[in-house]
N, C-alpha and C positions, 0 to 999 in steps of 0.2 A: 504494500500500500504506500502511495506517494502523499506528501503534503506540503501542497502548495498552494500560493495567491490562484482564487478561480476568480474568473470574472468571468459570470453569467447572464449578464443581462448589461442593457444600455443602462448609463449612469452619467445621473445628470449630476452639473457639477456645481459648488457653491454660489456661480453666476446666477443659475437657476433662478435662486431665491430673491435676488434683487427687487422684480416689481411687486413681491407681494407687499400692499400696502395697509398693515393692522403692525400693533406695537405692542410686547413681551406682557403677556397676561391677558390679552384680549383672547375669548376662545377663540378652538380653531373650530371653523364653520368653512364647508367645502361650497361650489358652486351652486349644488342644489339645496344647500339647507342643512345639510346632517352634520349635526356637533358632534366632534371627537371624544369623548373619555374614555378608551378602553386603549392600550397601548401593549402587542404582545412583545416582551424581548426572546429572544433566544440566546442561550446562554452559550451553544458549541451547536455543532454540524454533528456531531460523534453521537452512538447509542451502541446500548450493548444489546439490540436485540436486531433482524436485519428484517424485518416484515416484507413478505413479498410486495404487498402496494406501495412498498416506500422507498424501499435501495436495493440496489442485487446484494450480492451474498461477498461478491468478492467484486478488487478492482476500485472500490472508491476513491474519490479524488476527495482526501479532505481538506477543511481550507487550514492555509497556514499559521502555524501558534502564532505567530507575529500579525496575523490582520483578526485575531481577536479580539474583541474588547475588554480589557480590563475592569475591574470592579469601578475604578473611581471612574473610569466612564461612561458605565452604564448609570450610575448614580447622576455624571453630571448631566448626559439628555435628559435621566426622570426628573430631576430638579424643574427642567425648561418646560419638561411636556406639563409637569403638575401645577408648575403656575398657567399653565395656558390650559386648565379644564379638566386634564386627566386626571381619574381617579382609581384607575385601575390598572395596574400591574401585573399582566399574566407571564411568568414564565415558563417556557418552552424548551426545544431542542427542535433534533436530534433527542437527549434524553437530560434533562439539565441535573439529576442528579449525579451523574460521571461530571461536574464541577466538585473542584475541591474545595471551593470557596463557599458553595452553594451557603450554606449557612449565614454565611456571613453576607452575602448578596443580600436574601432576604431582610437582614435585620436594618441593614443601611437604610434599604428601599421604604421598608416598612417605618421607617422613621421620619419620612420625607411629608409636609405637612400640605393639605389641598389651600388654594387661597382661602375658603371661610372659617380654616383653622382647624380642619379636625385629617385625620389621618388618612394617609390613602391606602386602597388592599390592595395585599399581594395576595394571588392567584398562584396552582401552579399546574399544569399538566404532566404527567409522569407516567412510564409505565411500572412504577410501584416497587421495582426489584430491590434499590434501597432505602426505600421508607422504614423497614422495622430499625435498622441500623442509623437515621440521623433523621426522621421524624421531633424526635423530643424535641433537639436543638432547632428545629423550624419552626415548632409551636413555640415554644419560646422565644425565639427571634422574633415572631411577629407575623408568622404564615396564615393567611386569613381562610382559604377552599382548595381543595383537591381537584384536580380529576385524573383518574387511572384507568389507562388503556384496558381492554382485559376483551378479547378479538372472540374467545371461543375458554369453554371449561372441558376440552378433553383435551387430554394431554400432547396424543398422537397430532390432531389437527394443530396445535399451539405448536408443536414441534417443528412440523410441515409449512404453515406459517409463517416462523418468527426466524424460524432455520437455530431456534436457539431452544434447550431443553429446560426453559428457566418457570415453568407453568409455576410450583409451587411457590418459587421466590416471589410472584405475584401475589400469588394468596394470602402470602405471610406479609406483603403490604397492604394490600387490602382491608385485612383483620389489624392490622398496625393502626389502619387511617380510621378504622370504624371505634376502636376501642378509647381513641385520643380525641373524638368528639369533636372533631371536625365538621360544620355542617354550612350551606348542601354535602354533602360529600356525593360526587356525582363518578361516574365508571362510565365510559366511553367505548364505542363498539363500529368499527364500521362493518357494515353489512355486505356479504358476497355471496354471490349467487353456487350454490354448490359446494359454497367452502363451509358457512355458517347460515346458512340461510334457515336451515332446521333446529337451531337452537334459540331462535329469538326469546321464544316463551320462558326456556331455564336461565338466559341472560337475566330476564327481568327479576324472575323470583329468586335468582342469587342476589342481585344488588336489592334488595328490598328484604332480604336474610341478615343485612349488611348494613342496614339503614343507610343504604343509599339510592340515589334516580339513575336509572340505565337511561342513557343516552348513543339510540343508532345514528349513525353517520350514513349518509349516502358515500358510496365509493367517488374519490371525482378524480379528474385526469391528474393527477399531481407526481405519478411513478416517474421514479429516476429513467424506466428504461422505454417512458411513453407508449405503455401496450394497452391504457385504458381503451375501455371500448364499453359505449353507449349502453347495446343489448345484452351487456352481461351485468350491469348497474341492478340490485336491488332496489325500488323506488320506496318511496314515504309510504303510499297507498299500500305495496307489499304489505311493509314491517305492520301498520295499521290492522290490516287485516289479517295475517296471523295471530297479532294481540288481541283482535276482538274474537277471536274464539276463545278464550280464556277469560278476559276481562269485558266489562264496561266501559268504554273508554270516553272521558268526557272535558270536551275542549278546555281549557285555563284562557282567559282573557289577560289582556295587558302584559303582551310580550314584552315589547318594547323596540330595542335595539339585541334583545336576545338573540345566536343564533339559533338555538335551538326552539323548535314549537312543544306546547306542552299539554299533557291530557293526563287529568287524573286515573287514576284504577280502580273501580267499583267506588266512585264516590271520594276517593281517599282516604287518608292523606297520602297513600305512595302514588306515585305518577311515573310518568317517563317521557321521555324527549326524543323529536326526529331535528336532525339539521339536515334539511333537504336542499343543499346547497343549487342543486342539480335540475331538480324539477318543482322544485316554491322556491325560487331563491327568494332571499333577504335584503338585499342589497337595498331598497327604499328607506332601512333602519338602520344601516352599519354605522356601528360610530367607532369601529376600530382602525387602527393603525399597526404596523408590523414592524421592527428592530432585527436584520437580522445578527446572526454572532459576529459578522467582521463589518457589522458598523451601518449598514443599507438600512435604508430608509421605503417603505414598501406600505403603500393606502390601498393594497387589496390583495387577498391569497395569489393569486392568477396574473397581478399585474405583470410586464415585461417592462418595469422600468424602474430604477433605484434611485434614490438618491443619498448621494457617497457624505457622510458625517467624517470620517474618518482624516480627510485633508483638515476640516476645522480643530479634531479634536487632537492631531500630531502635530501639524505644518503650521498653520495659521496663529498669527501673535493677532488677533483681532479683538475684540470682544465677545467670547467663546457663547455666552448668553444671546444676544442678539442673534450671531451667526446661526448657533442651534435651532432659535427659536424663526428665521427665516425659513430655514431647512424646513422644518416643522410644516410651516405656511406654506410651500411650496407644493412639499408632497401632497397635502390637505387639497391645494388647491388644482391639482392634476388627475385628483380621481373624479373617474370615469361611473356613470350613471348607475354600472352596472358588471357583472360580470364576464357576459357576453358567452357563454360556453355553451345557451343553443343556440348561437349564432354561427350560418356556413364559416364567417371568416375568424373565427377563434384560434388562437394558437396557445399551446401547453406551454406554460412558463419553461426555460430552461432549467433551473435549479428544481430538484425532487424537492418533496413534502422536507426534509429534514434538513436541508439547508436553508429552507425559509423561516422555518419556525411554525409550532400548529398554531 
């Protein structure tokens, strides 16, 4: 395995940022309306698991130590984005627990204050292998919600899957995350046709074993090795109607800027969630933003366009605040209506699912 500077996509450069005309704390509001507060970082490209929808198994190009972001700089974007409206801190990968620091990211972040004075959350996404192992230290730090990957519960498919034999090490974060009274505490699933498609119903009633919300994922083009294909996509409608042979399923209003949709289970209070990226998209409500590990700047899963922090925050003797916070305004101001992926002219971002950040 090689590691080196990848550059995947067009990147726009601190010029970029110049005509955006609003000043540091003003939210960030894009062209159609949608205020930003959700901002995912990604912490590394790296995970210990290889999931078929996400990276091949071997041959990865990962990016290099050197165009990572360091702690104090991940810290000094949240600073810029939290006075301009962000309130929410998700972090991601690759697997952001393979950070050595993760700990201590969280606690920095978690201390950083929103302009009306009260605290912002840290989020995190994981696939759970070392939660029972530095859990404590994250609740502690200041870690505010979970969510943990967990694709299928038979061991053989998880194998086949992930290419990795780690099923139990999930379990054992899972029961980690349930036991530390973390809540939502949410378990994440994306849906394939032939691979999991017959387990939806024990997804749900393990995560509700677990006092947590299963949440399915639509499969969407994001593979490193670009083999997504449309007609093998589990839809919303599917996952729904397998669950209503089991359940009552009964719509939750006031999503929001959620992506996921939400429907109670006989009444509740367990429910569960589709993020039907695919076929309901969201995009009318996004109020998120993307960071990925070496520094890109990214106003939608699917965009093909970056914008490069990483000259402001090595090179540049500017005023690192303003600069950031133009950045900020630019990318804001360069997203696109929408996703665009059933449209003929879509194309598959270059960077897979793990280099973006989930």
């Amino acid at each position: 395995m090689t590691a080196i500077p990848v550059m995947i996509s067009s990147r726009m450069p601190r010029a970029a940022a110049d005509p955006i005309a609003a000043a540091p704390g003003d939210p960030l509001v894009d062209t159609h309306g949608r205020v930003h507060r959700d901002l995912r970082i990604s912490l590394t490209d790296r995970c210990s698991l290889r999931c078929t929808y996400c990276m091949p198994e071997q041959g990865n190009e990962w990016l290099a130590k050197s165009s990572i972001l360091t702690l104090d700089e991940i810290v000094q974007i949240a600073r810029v984005a939290a006075a301009d409206g962000v309130t929410t801190f998700r972090l991601t990968g690759g697997e952001p627990l393979l950070r050595q620091d993760i700990v201590e990211v969280v606690r920095r972040l978690a201390e950083i204050q929103a302009p009306g004075g009260g605290r912002v959350e840290v989020a995190m996404t994981t696939n759970g292998i070392r939660l029972p192992e530095v859990l404590p230290g994250l609740v502690d730090a200041g870690l505010s919600r979970l969510n943990i990957s967990i694709d299928t519960l038979r061991r053989d498919r998880f194998r086949d899957l992930t290419r990795r034999d780690r099923l139990d090490d999930v379990f054992a974060g899972i029961a980690a995350a349930a036991e530390a009274g973390l809540r939502p505490l949410k378990l994440n699933a994306v849906a394939m046709r032939d691979v999991n498609d017959d387990e939806l119903v024990d997804l749900v009633a393990f995560a509700l074993d677990h006092g947590a919300e299963m949440r399915f994922i639509e499969q969407m083009p994001l593979d490193a090795g670009h083999t997504w294909d449309r007609a093998r996509m589990v839809t919303q409608d599917e996952i729904l109607g397998a669950l209503a042979e089991r359940w009552t399923l009964t719509p939750v209003p006031g999503r929001g800027g959620a992506p996921a949709a939400r429907w109670t289970l006989d009444g509740g209070p367990g429910a569960v969630g589709v993020i039907a990226s695919v076929t309901a998209p969201f995009c009318g409500d996004c109020d998120r933003l993307r960071l990925t590990a070496d520094g890109q700047l990214r106003n939608c899963l699917f965009s093909t366009t970056e914008y490069d922090l990483l000259p402001i925050l090595r090179g540049d003797p500017g005023d690192h605040v303003t600069l950031i916070d133009r950045m900020l305004r630019a990318c804001v101001h360069g997203k696109l209506p929408g996703h665009a992926i059933n449209d003929p002219s879509f194309l598959q971002p270059a960077r897979g699912m793990n280099a973006i950040g989930g």
